[in-house]
N, C-alpha and C positions, 0 to 999 in steps of 0.2 A: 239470618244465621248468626248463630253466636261466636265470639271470637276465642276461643279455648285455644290457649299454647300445645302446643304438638299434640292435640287431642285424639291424633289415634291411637290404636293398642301396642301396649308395648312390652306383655308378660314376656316376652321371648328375646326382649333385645337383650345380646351378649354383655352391655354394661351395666344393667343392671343384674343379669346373673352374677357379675364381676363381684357390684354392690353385695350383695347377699354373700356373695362366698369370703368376701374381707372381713367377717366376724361380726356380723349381723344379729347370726345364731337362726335362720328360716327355719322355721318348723317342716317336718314332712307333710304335714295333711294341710296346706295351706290353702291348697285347689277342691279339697273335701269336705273339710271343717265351717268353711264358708262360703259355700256353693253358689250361695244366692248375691252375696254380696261382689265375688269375683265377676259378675256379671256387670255392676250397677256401676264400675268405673272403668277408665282404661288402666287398669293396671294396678294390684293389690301384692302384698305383703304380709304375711303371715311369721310373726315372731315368737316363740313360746316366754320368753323374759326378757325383759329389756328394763334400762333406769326409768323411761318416758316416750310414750310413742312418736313425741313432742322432738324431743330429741333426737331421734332415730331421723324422722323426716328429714330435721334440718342439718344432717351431717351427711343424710344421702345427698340433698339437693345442692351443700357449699360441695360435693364430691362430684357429681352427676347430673348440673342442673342443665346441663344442652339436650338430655337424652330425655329427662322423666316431663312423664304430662302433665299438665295440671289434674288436680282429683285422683290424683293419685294417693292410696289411700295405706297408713299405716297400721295393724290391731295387732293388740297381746294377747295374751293368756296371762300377764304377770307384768307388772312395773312394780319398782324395787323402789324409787325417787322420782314419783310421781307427784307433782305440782298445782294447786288453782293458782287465783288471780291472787296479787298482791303476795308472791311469792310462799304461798300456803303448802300445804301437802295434800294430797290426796291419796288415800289408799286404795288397792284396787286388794280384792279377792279371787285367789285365783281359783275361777271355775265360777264363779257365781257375777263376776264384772266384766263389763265393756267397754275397753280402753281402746280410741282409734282416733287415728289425727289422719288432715286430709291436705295433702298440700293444694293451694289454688292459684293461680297467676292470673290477675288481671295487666291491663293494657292502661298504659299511665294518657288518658284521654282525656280531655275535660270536662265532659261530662263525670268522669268519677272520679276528677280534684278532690282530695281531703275527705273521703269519704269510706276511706277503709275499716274504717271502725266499723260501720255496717255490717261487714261480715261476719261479725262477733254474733253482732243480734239476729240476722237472715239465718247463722248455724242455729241459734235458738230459736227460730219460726219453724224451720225445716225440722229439727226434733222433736217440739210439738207436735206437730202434724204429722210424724210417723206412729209415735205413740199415740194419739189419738188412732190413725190406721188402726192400729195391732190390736188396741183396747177392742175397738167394735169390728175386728175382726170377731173377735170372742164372746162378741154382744155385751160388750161393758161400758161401765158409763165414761163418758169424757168430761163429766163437767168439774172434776177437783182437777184434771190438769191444767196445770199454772203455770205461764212465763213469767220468771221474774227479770227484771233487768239488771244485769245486763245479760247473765250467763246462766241462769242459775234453769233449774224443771223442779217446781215442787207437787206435790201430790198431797193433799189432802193436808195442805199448808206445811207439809214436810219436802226436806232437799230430798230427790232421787240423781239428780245430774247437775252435770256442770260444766260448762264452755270455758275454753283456753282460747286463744286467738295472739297469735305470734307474727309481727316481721319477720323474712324471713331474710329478703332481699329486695333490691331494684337495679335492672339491669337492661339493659337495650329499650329502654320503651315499657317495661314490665315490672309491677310489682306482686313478688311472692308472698305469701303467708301460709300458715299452718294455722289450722283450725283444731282444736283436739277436743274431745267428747272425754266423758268417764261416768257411766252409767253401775247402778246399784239393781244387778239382776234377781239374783237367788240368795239373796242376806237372809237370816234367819234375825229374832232383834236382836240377840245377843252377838251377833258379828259385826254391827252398824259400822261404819269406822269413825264415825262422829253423833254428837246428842242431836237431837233435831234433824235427824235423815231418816230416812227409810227406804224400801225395794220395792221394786214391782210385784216382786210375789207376796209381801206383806201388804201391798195393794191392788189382793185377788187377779193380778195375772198368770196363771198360770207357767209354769218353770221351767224348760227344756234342755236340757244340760248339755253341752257341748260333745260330751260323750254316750248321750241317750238320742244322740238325733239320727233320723232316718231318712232313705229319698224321700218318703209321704211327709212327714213331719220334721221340719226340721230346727234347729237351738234356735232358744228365743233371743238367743244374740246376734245370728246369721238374722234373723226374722227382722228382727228393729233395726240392725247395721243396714241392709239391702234394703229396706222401708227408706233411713231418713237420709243414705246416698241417694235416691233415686230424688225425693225433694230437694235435697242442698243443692244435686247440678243445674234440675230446675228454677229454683229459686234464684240462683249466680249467675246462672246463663243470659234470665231476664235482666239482672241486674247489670249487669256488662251491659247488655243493647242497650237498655232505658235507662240507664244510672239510679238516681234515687227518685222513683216516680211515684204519683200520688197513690196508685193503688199499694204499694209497700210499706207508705207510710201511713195512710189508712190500715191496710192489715194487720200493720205491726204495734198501731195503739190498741186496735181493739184484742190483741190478743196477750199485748201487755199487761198480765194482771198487777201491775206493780201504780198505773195508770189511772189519776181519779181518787186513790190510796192517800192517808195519811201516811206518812214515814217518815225513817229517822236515820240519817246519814253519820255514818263515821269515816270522814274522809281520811286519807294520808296519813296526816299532819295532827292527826287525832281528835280533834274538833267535831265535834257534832252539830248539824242540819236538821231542823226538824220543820216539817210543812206538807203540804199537798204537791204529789207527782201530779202535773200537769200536761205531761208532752213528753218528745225525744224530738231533740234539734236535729238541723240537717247536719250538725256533726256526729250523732250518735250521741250526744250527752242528755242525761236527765234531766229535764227543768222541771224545779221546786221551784214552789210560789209558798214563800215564810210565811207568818202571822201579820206581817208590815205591807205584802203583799210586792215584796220584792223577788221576781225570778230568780234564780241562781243556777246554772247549768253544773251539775256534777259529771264529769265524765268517769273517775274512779271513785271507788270509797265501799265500805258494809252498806247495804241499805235495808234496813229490814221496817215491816208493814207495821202498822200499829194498829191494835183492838179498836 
């Protein structure tokens, strides 16, 4: 059995009603608008605008962290000061994106010493793998989907997604994080919010709009959000029991398309890395092997593939 902090359900507990009504902003259709995914965890949130779902999380949980579960899961309709990695922006559209952060707590074990950074990439296994789902649900192909590492989903060598992954806390034996997503649903190109991204629907998925969905058919946001919560708890569940065990990191090279790749790092400090991705450490960092044939583990930086 896997060790999940207060892992039962808790849509009804009166502190988090509290949560919600201190200026939240809950949308009404919270329990309607995403059916499928109010299901895939113990306990969902439905916001219509907020700065960052990122942020939402981690001001319910320094307010509310004896009561909320792990996976417990935050989505908008709208971020105002939404953020990627290296303190970037992200836009979201509202009505055509899918902004959701998921708080997760693991057990400070030791088996999973120093190895939180995994969660970043397990959220990026787990997104793949629902988008793949959804794709061939449709009979589509999956072979331009791409994990990049550390956060990134590109499609057809274009970004459609992007992983956040946040401290949140450590407390009793427990360390918290937020995971956040921001997916590019129904962009049209002229909406892109950046060069070099594109959407699902510009990569023949079909488009479901939050306000076109029905009990038969329902938003291709509910459809992917309930898709890749249903893999990330699987995914974390394992990872809790077995820490970082070889089938994870097997799965996780071969699904790292970033892996085997020339590439070219702009770390920090502005320095550029260029060489063959070789691996991910048992820390989560990327190991480059230069032209001299010296490793160098990057844990942050751009890293983008070369022709």
């Amino acid at each position: 059995m896997t060790q999940e902090k207060n892992s039962e359900s808790r849509e009804a507990t009166p502190g988090l009603a509290q949560a919600l009504a201190s200026g939240i902003n809950a949308g009404p259709g919270a329990l309607t608008r995403y059916v499928l995914s109010t299901n895939a965890v113990p306990a969902f949130i439905h916001v219509d605008s907020t700065t960052s779902t990122n942020d939402v999380s981690s001001r319910l949980w320094h307010d509310y962290r004896t009561i909320i579960p792990s996976f417990m899961t935050v989505v908008a309709d709208e971020q105002t000061e939404a953020r990627g990695r290296l303190g970037r922006s992200w836009e979201t559209l509202p009505g055509k994106s899918l902004a959701a952060s998921t708080i997760i707590t693991l057990p400070e074990a030791p088996h999973l010493k120093d190895s939180s950074a995994w969660l970043t990439l397990i959220a990026g296994l787990a997104l793949k793998k629902a988008l793949n789902s959804v794709y061939t649900q449709h009979g589509l192909s999956t072979d331009n989907i791409e994990l990049i590492w550390p956060n990134d989903i590109h499609i057809q060598g274009k970004k459609v997604a992007g992983i956040l992954g946040e401290l949140l806390d450590s407390y009793d034996g427990w360390l918290a994080c937020v995971i956040g997503v921001g997916i590019n649903l129904g962009h049209k190109e002229n909406e892109l919010p950046v060069e070099g991204s594109t959407s699902l629907v510009l990569q023949d998925l079909p488009f479901v709009p939050l306000d076109g969905a029905t009990k038969d058919r329902p938003s291709t946001a509910d459809s992917l959000l309930a898709a890749y919560l249903h893999e990330l708890r699987q995914a974390v569940g394992t990872f809790i029991t077995a820490g970082l065990h070889q089938d994870l990191t097997r799965e996780m090279s071969q699904a790292c398309a970033t892996i085997g790749r020339a590439v070219c790092v702009q770390r920090v400090d502005g320095s550029l890395l260029e060489g063959v991705a070789q691996g991910i450490s048992p820390s989560g960092a990327l190991e480059i092997r230069d032209a001299n044939g010296v490793v160098h583990p990057v844990m942050s930086g751009d890293v983008s593939l070369k022709s």
